[in-house]
N, C-alpha and C positions, 0 to 999 in steps of 0.2 A: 488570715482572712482580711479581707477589704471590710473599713469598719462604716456603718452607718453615722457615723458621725457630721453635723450641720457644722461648717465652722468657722470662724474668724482667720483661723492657720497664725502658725506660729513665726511665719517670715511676718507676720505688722507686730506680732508682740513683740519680734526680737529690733525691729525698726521703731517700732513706740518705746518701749522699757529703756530710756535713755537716761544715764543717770543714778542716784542713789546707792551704789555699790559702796561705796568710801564714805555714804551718812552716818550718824546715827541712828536715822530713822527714814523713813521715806516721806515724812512731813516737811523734810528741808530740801526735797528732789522734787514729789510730785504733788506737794498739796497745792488742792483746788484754791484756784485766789480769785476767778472771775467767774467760775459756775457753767464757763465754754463745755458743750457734750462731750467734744474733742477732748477737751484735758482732762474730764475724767474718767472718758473711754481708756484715756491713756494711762492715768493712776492705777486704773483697775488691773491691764493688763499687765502693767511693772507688779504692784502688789502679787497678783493672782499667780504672776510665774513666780518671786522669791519665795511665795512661802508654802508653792508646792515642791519647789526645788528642795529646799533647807529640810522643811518635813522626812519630804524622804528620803534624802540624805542621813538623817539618822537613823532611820528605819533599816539601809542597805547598812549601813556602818554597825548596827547591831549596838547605835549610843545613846542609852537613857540616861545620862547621870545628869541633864539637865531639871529631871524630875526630881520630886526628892524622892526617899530610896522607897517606904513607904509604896509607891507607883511603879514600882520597876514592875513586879511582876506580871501586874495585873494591866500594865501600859502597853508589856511588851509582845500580849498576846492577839494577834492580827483580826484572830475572832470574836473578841471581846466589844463591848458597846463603847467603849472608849477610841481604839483606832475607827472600827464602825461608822462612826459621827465624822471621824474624817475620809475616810471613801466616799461617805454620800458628799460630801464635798466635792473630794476630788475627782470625781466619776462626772457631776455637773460642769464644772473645771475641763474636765475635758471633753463632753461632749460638745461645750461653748466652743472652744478656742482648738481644737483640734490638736492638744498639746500630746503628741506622740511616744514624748520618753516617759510623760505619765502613764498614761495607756500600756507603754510593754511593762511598767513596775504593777501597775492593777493585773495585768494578765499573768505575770509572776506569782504573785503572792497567791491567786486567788487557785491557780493551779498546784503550787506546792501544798495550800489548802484541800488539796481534792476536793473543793466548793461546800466543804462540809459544813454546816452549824454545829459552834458547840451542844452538847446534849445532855452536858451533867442537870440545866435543867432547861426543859426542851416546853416546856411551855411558857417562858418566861422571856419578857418581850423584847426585852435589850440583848436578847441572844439571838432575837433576830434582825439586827438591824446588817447583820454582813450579809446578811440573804440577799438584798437589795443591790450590793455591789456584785455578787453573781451573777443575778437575773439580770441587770442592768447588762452585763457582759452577752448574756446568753442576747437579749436586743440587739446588742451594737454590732457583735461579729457572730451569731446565728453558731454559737456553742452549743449546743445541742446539752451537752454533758453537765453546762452550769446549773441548770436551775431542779436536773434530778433530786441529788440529795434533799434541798427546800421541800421539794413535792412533797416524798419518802414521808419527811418528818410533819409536813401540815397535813398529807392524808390521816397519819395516824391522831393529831390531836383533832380532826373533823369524825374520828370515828368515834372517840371520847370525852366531846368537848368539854372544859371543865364550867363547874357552874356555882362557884363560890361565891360568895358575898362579895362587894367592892368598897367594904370599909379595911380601913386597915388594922387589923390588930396584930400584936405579936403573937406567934405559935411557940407555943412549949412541950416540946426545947424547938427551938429553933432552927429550920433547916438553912444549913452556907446559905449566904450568898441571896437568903430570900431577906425583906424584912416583915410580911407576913406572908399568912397564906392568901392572900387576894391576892398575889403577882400570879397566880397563874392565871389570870385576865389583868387587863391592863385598866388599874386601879389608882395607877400614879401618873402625872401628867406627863413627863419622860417617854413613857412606853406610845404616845402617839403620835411621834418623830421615830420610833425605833421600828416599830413591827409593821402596822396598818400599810404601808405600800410594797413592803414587798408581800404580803398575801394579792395587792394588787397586781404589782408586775406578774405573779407567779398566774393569773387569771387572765392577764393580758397576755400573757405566750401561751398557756394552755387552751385556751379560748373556753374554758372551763370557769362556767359564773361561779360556782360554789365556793374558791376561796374568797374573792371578794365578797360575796354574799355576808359570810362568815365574818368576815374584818368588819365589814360597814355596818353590820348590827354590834358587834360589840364599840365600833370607835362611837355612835352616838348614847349608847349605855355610858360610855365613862363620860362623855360632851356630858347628860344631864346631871351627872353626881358631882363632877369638879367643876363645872363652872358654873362662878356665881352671875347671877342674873343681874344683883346690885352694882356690881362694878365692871362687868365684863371680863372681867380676867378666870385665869383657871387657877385653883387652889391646886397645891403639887400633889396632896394625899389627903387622905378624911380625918387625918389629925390636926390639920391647919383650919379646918371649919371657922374654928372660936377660937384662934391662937392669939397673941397682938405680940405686937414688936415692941421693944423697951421704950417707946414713945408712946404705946396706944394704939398704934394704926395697925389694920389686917398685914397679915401675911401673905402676899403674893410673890416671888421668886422672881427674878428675870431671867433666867435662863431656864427656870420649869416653863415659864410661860413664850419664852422662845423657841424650845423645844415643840410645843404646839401649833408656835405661830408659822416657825418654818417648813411641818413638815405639811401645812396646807395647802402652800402652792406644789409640794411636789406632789403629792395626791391629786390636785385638780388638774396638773400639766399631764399627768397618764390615765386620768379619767375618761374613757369614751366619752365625747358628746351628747350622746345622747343617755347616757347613765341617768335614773331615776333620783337619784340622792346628788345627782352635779352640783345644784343651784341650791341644796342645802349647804354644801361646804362653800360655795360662793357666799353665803349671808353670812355665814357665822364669820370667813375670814374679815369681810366686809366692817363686821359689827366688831370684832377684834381688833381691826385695826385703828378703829376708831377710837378705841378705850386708852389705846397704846402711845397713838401719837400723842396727845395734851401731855402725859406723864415725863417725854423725854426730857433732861437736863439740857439747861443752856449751855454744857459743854459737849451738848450730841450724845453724851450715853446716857443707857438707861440703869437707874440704880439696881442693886443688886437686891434691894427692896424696892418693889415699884414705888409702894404710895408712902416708902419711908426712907428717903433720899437723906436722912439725919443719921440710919442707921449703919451703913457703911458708906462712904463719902468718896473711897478711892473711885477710880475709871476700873470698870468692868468690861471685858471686849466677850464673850463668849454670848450672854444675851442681848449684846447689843449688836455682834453679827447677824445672828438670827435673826432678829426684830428687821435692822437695815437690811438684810438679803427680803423677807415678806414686804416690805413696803416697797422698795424698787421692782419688786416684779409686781404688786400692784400697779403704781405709777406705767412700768412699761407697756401692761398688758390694757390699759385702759379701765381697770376695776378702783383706782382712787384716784379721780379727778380733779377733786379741791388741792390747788395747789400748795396746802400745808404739809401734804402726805409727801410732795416732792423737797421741800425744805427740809421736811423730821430727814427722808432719806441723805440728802445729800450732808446734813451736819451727822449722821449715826456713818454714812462714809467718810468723813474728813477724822471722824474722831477713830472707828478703825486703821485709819491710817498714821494716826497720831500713835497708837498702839502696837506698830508693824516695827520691828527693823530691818534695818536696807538689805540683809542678808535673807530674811523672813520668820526669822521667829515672831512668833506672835505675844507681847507680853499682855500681865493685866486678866490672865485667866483665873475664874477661880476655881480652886480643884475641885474633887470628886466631892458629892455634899447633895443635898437635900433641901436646902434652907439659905439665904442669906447668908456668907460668910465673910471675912475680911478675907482681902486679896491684894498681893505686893504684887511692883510693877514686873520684876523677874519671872512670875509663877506663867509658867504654859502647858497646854495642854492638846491633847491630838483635834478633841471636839473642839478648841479653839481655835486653831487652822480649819476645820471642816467649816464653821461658821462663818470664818473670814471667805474663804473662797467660794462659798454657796454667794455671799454679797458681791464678792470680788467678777462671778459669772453675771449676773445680772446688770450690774455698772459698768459691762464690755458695751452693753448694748445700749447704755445711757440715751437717747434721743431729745429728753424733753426740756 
C-alpha cells in the first residue's frame, strides 16, 4: 500500500550522508563546527541512515554478540521494551525521511509478529510499547489488521482495570518479570514513554475516546506521585523518594527521566487539537524542560545522575538522546524560544554524534538498569539507537 508518509526522501540523505564510512566516528565527518542548519540537517541525516542501517542489520543477521550474553535473550525478542524503544525510533525515522528499506523491515517484523503484544503480562506497560509501532503501521499504510490484537487486549484491561497502589513494593514471592505489584499501572517513570500513546494511537484510529480517556487519567496519576515539585524532574519509582547518591544529592535518572521527556512530544504530536488535557502536557513539557536544560554538561551530555555528575562521569548517549530529541522538537515547533533551549540542543547533538560510529552503532549506552550505573564506551543498546534516531528525525528539520 501507498504509505502516508511526509518526507525529506532518501535521494538528499543519500546526496547529504557524504563521508564518514572509513571514520571512527562520525565526529571526524560530520561534526557541526559553524552551527549552519544545513550542516546539521546534514549530520543528522548521515547519523539517522548509519544507525538505522547497522541496527538492523543485526537484527536481519540474527547478531547479538555485541551485547553481553546476559541480553541476548531478552534483546533478541522484537516484542519486548527493549527493541520496542527502538521502533518508536525507527518508525519516527521513517516517517521523517521517507527511508523505504526501514519501512519494508518494520512491515516484516511486525507481520511475522501477527501484531501481537506479548501477554505473559498484559498489563504491564513496557509490553506495550510495540503497540505503538503497529498502530503507527495501521496510520501510515491503513492495515486494517495492525492495531486488532492492541484493541483485543486494552478492551479486556478496560473491562478490569486494575486499581493497585502506585508505591512500589515487592510481592512475595515475586512474579517474573514484575518488580512489584504496582506495574500493573504504570508506577515507574519508564512506563510513560512505553504504553500512554499507543492507548492513544489505538483511540486516534478507532475514533473511540475510551482508550485515551483511560491512558490520560492514569498518565497524570503517575505525573502527581513521580514528579517532584522541588526540582522538576521525575523520580524513577517510590523508592527513590528519599534515596541520595554517594555524594548526598537526590536520585534522579537520566534516562528514567528521558524516558518521560521523550515520550511528551510524541503524545502531543498525536494529540487532537482540540484535546481537553493538550495544554496540560504542553506545561508540564514546557516546565521540564526547563529543569533539564541548566543540568546539561559542558560536554553536551546529561549525567546519568542528573544532579550528581560526580557519580558517574563517563558520556552517557541513551538520556542524553531523549533529552536532545524533546528539546529540538521544542526549539522546532516554537514551544522554547530562549535561545538556550537551542544551544543545550545543538551541544546534546554534537555530543550524540561524538558517541555514534561511522558504521552506526551507538556507543555509551547504559544497559538495562533502574538507577544511575557506570557505562563503557563499547556498551549499546536497541533503546540507544531508538533515542539517537528519535533526535536524529527532529535535526532533519533543524531551521533555527
Amino acid at each position: 500500500m501507498k504509505t502516508k508518509i511526509a518526507t525529506i526522501g532518501l535521494g538528499i540523505i543519500i546526496a547529504l550522508a557524504v563521508g564518514g564510512c572509513g571514520s571512527a566516528s562520525h565526529t571526524q565527518s560530520t561534526q557541526v563546527t559553524d552551527n549552519s542548519s544545513l550542516q546539521i540537517r546534514q549530520s543528522a541525516l548521515s547519523v539517522g541512515q548509519h544507525v538505522a542501517g547497522w541496527q538492523i542489520e543485526q537484527v536481519e543477521n540474527n547478531n547479538y554478540d555485541y551485547l553481553d550474553k546476559r541480553y541476548h535473550t531478552s534483546s533478541s525478542n522484537p516484542l519486548g521494551w527493549i527493541q520496542g524503544a527502538f521502533y518508536i525510533g525507527l518508525t519516527r525515522w521513517v516517517e521523517t525521511v521517507d527511508d523505504q528499506t526501514s519501512l519494508a523491515h518494520i512491515e516484516k517484523m511486525a507481520k511475522d509478529q501477527g501484531y501481537q503484544l506479548m501477554l505473559k503480562r498484559p498489563l504491564h506497560g513496557d509490553d506495550h510499547a510495540i503497540g505503538q509501532t503497529f498502530l503507527w503501521l495501521s496510520e501510515q499504510t491503513d492495515n486494517t489488521a495492525a492495531f486488532k490484537p492492541t484493541q483485543q487486549l486494552f478492551d479486556s484491561i478496560l473491562a478490569n482495570p486494575p486499581k493497585v497502589s502506585l508505591e512500589m513494593i515487592e510481592e512475595e514471592p515475586p512474579r517474573r518479570g514484575f518488580e512489584g505489584a504496582c506495574q500493573d499501572r504504570w508506577c515507574w517513570s519508564d512506563a510513560l514513554f512505553m504504553a500512554p500513546r499507543t492507548w492513544l494511537k489505538l483511540s486516534n484510529i478507532t475514533g473511540d475516546e475510551k482508550y485515551f480517556n483511560y491512558a490520560d487519567k492514569e498518565y497524570w496519576a503517575t505525573v502527581d506521585y513521580l514528579y517532584s515539585e522541588k526540582y522538576d524532574l521525575f523520580f524513577r519509582d517510590s523508592r527513590y523518594f528519599e534515596k541520595k547518591s554517594d555524594n548526598g544529592q537526590p536520585v534522579f535518572w537520566s534516562r528514567g527521566n528521558g524516558w518521560v521527556f521523550a515520550g511528551l512530544p510524541l503524545i502531543i504530536d498525536d494529540l487532537p487539537k482540540d484535546h481537553p488535557s493538550r495544554n496540560k502536557y504542553i506545561a508540564l513539557f514546557k516546565r521540564f524542560a526547563a529543569a533539564l536544560q541548566p543540568i546539561q554538561n559542558p560536554s553536551g551530555y546529561w549525567s546519568p545522575s542528573l544532579l550528581d555528575p560526580n557519580k558517574v562521569t563517563t558520556p552517557e548517549t541513551s538520556g542524553t538522546g531523549f533529552i536532545t530529541f524533546g528539546l529540538a522538537w521544542g526549539v522546532n515547533n516554537g514551544l522554547l524560544t530562549d535561545p538556550k533551549y537551542k544551544t543545550a540542543a545543538l551541544k546534546g547533538w554534537q555530543a550524540i554524534e561524538r558517541a555514534t560510529q561511522a558504521n552506526g552503532k551507538v556507543n555509551w549506552v547504559q544497559q538495562v538498569g533502574k538507577s544511575p550505573d557506570p557505562v563503557a564506551e563499547h556498551e549499546t543498546q536497541f533503546y540507544g539507537a531508538g533515542a539517537v534516531l528519535l533526535a536524529a528525525s527532529e535535526m532533519t528539520k533543524w531551521k533555527r
